[in-house]
C-alpha positions as CSV (number, residue, x, y, z in Angstrom):
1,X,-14.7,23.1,44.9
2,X,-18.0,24.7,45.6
3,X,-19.2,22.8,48.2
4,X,-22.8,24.5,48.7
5,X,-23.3,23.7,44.8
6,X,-22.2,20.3,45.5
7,X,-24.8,19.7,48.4
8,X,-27.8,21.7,46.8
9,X,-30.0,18.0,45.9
10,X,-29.9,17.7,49.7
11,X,-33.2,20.7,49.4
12,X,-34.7,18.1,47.3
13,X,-38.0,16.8,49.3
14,X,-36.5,12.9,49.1
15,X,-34.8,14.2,52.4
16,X,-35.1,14.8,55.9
17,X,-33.4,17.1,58.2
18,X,-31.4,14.1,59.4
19,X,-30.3,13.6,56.3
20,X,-29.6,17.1,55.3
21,X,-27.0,17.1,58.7
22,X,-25.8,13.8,57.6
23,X,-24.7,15.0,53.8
24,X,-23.0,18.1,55.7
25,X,-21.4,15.9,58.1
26,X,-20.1,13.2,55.8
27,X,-18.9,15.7,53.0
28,X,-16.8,17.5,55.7
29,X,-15.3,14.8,56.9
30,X,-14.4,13.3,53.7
31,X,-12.9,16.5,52.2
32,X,-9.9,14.9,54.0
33,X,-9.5,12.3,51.6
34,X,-9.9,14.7,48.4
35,X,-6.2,15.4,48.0
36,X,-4.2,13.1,49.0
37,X,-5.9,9.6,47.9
38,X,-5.7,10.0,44.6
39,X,-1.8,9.4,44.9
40,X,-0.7,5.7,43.7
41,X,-1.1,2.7,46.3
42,X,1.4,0.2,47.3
43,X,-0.6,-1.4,49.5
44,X,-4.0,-2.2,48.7
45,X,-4.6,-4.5,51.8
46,X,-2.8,-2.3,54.4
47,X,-5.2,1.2,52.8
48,X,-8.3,-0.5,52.7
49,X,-7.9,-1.8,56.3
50,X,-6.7,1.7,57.4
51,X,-9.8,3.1,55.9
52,X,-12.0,0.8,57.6
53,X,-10.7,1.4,61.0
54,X,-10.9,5.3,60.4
55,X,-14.6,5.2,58.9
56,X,-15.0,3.1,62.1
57,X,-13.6,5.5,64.6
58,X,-15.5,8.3,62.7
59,X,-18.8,5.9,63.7
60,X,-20.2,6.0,59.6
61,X,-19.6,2.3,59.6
62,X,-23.2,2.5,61.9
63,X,-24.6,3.3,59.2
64,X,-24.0,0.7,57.3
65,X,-25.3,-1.8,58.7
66,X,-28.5,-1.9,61.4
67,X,-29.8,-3.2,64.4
68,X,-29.1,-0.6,67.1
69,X,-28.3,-3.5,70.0
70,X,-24.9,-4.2,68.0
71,X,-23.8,-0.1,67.6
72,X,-25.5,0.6,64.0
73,X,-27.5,3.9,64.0
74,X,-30.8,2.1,63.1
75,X,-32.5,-0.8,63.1
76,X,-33.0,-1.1,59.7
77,X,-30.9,-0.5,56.7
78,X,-31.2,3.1,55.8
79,X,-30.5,3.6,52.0
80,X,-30.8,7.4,51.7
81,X,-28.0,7.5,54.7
82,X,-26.3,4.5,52.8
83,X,-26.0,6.3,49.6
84,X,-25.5,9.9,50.9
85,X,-22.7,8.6,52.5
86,X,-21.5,6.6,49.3
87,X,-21.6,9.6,47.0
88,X,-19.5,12.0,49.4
89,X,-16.7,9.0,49.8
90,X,-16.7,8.5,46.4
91,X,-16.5,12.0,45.3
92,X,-13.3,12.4,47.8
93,X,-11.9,8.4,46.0
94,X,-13.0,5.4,45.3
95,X,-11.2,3.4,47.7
96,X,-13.0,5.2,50.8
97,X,-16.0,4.2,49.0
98,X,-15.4,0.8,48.1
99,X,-14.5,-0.3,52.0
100,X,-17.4,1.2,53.6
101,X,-19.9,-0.4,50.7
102,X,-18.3,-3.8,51.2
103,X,-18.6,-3.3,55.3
104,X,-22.0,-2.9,54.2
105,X,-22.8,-5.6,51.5
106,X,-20.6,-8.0,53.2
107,X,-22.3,-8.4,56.3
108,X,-25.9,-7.9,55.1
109,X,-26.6,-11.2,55.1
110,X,-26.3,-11.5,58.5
111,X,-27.9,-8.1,59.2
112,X,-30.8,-9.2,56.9
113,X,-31.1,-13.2,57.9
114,X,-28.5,-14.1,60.6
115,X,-29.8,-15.1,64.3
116,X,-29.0,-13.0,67.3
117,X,-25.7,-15.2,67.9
118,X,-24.3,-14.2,64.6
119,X,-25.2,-10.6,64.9
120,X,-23.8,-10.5,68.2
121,X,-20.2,-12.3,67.1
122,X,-19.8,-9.9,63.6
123,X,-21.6,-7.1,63.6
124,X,-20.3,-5.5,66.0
125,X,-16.7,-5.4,64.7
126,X,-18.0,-4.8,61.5
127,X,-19.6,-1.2,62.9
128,X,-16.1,-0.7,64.9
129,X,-13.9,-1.4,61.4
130,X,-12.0,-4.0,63.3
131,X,-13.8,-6.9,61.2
132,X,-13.6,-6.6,57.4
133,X,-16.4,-9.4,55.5
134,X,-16.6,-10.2,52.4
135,X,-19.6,-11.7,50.4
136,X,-18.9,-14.4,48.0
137,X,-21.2,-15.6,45.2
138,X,-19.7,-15.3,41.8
139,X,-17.8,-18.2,40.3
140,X,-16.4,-18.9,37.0
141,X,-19.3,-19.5,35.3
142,X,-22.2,-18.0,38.0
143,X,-21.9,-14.1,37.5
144,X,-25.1,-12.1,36.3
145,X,-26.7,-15.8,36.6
146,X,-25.9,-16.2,40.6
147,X,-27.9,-19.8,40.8
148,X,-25.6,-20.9,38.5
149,X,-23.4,-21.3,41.0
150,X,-21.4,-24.8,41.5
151,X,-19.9,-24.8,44.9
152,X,-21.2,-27.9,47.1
153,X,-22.1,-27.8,50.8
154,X,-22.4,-31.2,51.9
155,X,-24.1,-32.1,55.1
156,X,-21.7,-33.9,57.0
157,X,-22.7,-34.5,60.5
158,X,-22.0,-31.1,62.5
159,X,-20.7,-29.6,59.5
160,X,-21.2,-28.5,55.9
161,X,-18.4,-29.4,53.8
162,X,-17.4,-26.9,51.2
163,X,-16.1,-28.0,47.8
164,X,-15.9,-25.0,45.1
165,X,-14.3,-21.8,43.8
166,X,-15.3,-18.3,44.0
167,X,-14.0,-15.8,41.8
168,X,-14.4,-11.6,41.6
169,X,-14.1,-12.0,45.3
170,X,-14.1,-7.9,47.2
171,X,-12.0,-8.0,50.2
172,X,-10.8,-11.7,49.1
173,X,-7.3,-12.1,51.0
174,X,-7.8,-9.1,52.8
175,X,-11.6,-10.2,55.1
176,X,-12.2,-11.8,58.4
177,X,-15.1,-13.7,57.3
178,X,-16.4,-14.7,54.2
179,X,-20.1,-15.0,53.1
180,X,-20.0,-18.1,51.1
181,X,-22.9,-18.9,48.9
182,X,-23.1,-22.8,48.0
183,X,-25.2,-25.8,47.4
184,X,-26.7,-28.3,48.6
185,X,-26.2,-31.7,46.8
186,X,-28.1,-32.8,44.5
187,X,-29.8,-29.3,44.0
188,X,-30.2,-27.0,40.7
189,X,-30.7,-23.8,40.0
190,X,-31.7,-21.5,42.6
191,X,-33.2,-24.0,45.0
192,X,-30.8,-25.9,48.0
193,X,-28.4,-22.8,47.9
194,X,-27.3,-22.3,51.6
195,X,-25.5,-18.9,52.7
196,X,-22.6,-19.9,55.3
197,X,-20.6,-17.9,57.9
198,X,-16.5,-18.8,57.1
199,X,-13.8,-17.4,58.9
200,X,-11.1,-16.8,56.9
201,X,-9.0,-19.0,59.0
202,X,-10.7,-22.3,58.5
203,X,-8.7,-25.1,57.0
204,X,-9.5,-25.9,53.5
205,X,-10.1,-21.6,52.9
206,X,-7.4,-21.1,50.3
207,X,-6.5,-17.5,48.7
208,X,-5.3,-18.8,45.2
209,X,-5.2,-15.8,42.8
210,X,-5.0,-11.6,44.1
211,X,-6.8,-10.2,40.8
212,X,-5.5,-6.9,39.8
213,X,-7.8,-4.6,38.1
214,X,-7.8,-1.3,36.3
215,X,-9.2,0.5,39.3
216,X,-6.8,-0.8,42.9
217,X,-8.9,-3.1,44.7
218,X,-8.7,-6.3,47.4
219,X,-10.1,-8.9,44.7
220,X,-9.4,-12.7,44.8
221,X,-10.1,-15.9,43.6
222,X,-11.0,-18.5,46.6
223,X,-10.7,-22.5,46.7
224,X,-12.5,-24.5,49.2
225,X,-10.9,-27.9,49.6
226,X,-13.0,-30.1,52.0
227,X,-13.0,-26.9,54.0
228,X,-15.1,-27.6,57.4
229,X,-18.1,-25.5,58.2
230,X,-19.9,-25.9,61.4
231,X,-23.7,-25.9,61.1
232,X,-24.3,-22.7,63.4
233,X,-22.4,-20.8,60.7
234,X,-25.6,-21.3,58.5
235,X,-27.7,-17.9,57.7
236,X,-31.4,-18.4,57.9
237,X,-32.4,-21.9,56.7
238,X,-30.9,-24.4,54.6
239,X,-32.2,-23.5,51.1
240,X,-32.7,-19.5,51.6
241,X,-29.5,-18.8,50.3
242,X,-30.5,-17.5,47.0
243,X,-32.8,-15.2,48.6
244,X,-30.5,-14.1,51.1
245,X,-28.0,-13.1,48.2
246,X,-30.8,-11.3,46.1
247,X,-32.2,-9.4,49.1
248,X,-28.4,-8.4,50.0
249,X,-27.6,-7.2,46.5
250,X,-31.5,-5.4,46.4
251,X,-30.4,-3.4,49.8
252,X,-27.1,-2.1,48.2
253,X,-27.8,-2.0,44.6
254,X,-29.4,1.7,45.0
255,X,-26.0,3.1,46.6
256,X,-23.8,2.0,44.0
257,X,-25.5,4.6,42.0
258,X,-25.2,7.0,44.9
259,X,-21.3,6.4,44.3
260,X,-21.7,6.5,40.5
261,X,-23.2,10.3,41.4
262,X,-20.3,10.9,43.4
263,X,-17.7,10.0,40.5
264,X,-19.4,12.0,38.0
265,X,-19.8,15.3,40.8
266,X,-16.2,15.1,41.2
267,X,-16.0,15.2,37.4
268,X,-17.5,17.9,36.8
269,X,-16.0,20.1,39.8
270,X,-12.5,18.6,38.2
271,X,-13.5,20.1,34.7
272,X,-15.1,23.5,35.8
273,X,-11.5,24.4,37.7
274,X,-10.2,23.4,34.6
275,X,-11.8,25.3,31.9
276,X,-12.4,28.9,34.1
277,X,-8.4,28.1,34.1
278,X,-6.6,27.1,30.7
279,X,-6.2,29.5,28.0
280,X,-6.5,28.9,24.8
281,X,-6.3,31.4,21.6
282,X,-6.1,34.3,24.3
283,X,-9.4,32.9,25.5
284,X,-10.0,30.6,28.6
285,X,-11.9,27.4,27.4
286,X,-14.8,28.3,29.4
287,X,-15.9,31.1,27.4
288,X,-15.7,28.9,24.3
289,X,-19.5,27.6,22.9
290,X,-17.9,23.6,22.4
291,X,-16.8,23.5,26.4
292,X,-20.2,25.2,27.5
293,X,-22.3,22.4,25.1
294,X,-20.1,19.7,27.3
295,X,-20.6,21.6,30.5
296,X,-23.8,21.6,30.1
297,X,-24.1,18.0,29.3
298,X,-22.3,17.0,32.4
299,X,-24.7,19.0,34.7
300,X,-27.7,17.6,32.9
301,X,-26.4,14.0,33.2
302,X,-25.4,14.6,37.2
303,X,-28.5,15.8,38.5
304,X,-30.6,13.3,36.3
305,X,-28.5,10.6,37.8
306,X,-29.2,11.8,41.5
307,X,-32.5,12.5,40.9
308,X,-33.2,8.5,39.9
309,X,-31.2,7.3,42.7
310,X,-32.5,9.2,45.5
311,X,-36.3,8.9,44.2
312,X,-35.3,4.9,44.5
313,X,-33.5,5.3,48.1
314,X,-36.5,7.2,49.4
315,X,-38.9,4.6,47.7
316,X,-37.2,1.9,49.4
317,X,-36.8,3.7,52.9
318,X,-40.8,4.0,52.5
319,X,-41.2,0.5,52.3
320,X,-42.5,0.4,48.4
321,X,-41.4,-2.1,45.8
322,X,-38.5,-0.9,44.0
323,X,-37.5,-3.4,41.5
324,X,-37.8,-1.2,38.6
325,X,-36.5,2.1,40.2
326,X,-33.5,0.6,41.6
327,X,-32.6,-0.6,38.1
328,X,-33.1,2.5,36.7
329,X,-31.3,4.4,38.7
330,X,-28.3,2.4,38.7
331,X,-28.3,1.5,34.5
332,X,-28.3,5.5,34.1
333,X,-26.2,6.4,36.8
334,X,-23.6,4.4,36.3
335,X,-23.8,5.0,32.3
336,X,-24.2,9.1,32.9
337,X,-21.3,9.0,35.0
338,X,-18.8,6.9,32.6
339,X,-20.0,9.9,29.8
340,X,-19.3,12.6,32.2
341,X,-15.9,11.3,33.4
342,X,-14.8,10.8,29.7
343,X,-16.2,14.5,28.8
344,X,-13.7,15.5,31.6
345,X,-10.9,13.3,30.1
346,X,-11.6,15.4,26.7
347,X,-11.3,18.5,28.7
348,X,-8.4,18.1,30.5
349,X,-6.1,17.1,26.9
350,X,-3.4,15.2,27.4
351,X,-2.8,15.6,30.9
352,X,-6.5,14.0,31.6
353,X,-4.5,10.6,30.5
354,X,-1.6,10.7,32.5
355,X,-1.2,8.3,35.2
356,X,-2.1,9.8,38.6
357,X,-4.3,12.3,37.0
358,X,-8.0,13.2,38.9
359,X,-9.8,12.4,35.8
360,X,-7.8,9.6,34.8
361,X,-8.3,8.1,38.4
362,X,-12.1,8.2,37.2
363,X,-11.3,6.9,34.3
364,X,-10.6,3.6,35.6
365,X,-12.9,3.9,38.9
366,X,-15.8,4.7,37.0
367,X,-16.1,1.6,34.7
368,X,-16.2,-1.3,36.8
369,X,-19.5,0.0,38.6
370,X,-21.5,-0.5,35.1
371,X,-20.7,-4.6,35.6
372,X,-20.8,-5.0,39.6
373,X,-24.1,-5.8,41.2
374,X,-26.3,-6.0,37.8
375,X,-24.3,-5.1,34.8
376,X,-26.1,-2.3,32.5
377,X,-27.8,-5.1,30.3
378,X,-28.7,-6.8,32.8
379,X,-30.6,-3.7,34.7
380,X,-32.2,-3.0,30.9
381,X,-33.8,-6.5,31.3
382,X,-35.2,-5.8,34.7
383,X,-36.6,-2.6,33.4
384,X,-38.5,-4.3,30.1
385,X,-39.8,-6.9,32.2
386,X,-41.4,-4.3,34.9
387,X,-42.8,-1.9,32.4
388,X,-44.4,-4.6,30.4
389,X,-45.3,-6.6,33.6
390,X,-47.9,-2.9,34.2
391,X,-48.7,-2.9,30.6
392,X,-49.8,-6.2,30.3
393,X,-51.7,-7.2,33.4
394,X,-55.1,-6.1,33.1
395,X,-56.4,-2.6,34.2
396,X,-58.2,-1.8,37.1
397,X,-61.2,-0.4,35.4
């Protein structure tokens, strides 16, 4: 693969020199991955904790999270570094990709919210890859409406008591803590949520489905049966909880276009090798007029995608608002790149179905990151509101 082709957006003025060395750095490093990832599996657990420890030892992991007294690189969370690094792992698989986002989105809370004894006790191991977290909010019947959610935390002395289930749980059965989002009493909607700190070995904790998707991941459905919670292991203050999870999911949200760039890069590089390759009619398919409209399609959609995200990471690293870019960026990334992996099925024939495949490997990798953190309709919604929000309000002269 052209690798100076595949780092050219880093000239793009969103960047600094840092990051220009970090998109070098991190592509180098996970041209490791590239080849041998892709293979099937057999255990989920045992790779994404292997992963972990090496993204660790290779010190990205400080990058995803911050605060500079606990090993991160800064002291805030740096989304251009965040998603730079997210595109490159998820260009070489997803799986690289997945642990370091969920190192990252797991302990944000407590990077975002937590007090300086809970930074101290996680993060730390977080950065190192010895501690895997994992952030629980959905349920059942709370997905894209998160305050929705029915798990109780019941004041009970020195402790919260936690009733509930969690479901579409990353790293569930596999984390060292969980970030458990749950109400008070009482409470409705997204008022009297609470954001608690449980270790995965705290009676009442109970792993009670593994959920196996098209794409390999540590997923798991999670009962909490009068499970004991001291009241340090509360994040900010009682009630915040829903703000806690919103802020988390606003931090990341960007990057999982980042890795939606990265699937659709690695697309692309997949079909070029293929086309300039096969023959058909005495003709390779590159020099045909169908297979340049495609091409062409795919390199429109890429670098239309990347320009969205990384106007929204740099937005966000400046400190503006960036409720309607985010969205934007991660609605068309994530749908460019599900066209642009399917336009690389159609290229490759037959064998871009078989099991094992590059492109069919995107296939199933690619589709999930249209639902995660904001499905597609839900991101539509957030853009409608925004631009009619600027329509509507009155003009400043």
């Amino acid at each position: 693969m052209d690798v100076a082709r595949r780092l050219s957006h880093l000239e793009w003025p969103f960047f600094e020199d840092s990051h220009r060395v970090l998109g070098e750095a991190i592509s180098a490093w996970s041209h490791r991955f590239t080849s041998g990832l892709f293979d099937e599996i057999e255990n989920i657990d045992l790779a994404c904790r292997n992963i972990v420890r090496e993204l660790g030892e290779a010190g990205w992991l400080k990058y995803a999270s911050a605060g500079r007294a606990f090993g991160a690189k800064h002291d805030g969370l740096e989304v251009r570094s965040i998603s730079l690094i997210r595109e490159n792992l998820a260009y070489a698989h997803e799986l690289a990709d997945f642990a370091f986002a969920m190192q990252g989105l797991g302990s944000a809370p407590i990077t975002l919210f937590g007090n300086e004894r809970q930074k101290a006790r996680y993060l730390p191991g977080v950065i190192r890859g010895s501690l895997i977290p994992a952030f629980a909010l959905s349920e059942p019947e709370a997905g894209s409406d998160a305050a929705a959610l029915a798990t109780e935390a019941r004041p009970e002395g020195e402790f919260y008591i936690l009733n509930g289930l969690k479901t579409w749980i990353s790293n569930g059965g596999l984390a060292d803590f969980y970030v458990v989002f749950a109400r008070l009493p009482g409470t409705q909607g997204s008022k009297g949520i609470c954001a608690l700190i449980v270790e995965a070995e705290t009676p009442g904790l109970e792993i009670v489905e593994r959920i196996h998707v098209t794409a390999p991941h540590p997923l798991a459905t999670i009962a909490f049966r009068g499970c004991a919670v001291p009241r340090e292991q509360l994040i900010g203050e009682e009630g915040e909880g829903f703000k806690i999870a919103m802020k988390t999911l606003d931090a990341f949200r960007i990057s999982v276009a980042a890795a939606a760039v990265g699937f659709a890069r690695r697309a692309l590089d997949e079909s070029l090798d293929r086309v300039t390759k096969r023959k058909v009619f005495g003709l390779t398919l590159a020099e045909l007029q169908l297979t340049q409209s495609k091409l062409a399609h795919m390199a429109s959609l890429v670098d239309a995608a990347a320009l969205l995200t990384y106007r929204a990471a740099w937005m966000k690293d400046c400190g503006k608002r960036t409720t309607k870019e985010a969205a934007l960026a991660k609605w068309f990334a994530t749908e460019a790149a599900q066209r642009v992996v399917d336009e690389a099925v159609q290229l490759w024939g037959g064998l871009g179905v078989r099991r094992g495949n590059v492109v069919e490997t995107l296939y199933r990798a690619v589709r999930p990151l249209r639902i995660y953190e904001g499905t597609s309709e839900i991101q539509q919604l957030i853009i409608a509101r925004e631009i009619l929000k600027t329509f509507l309000s009155p003009s400043d002269g």
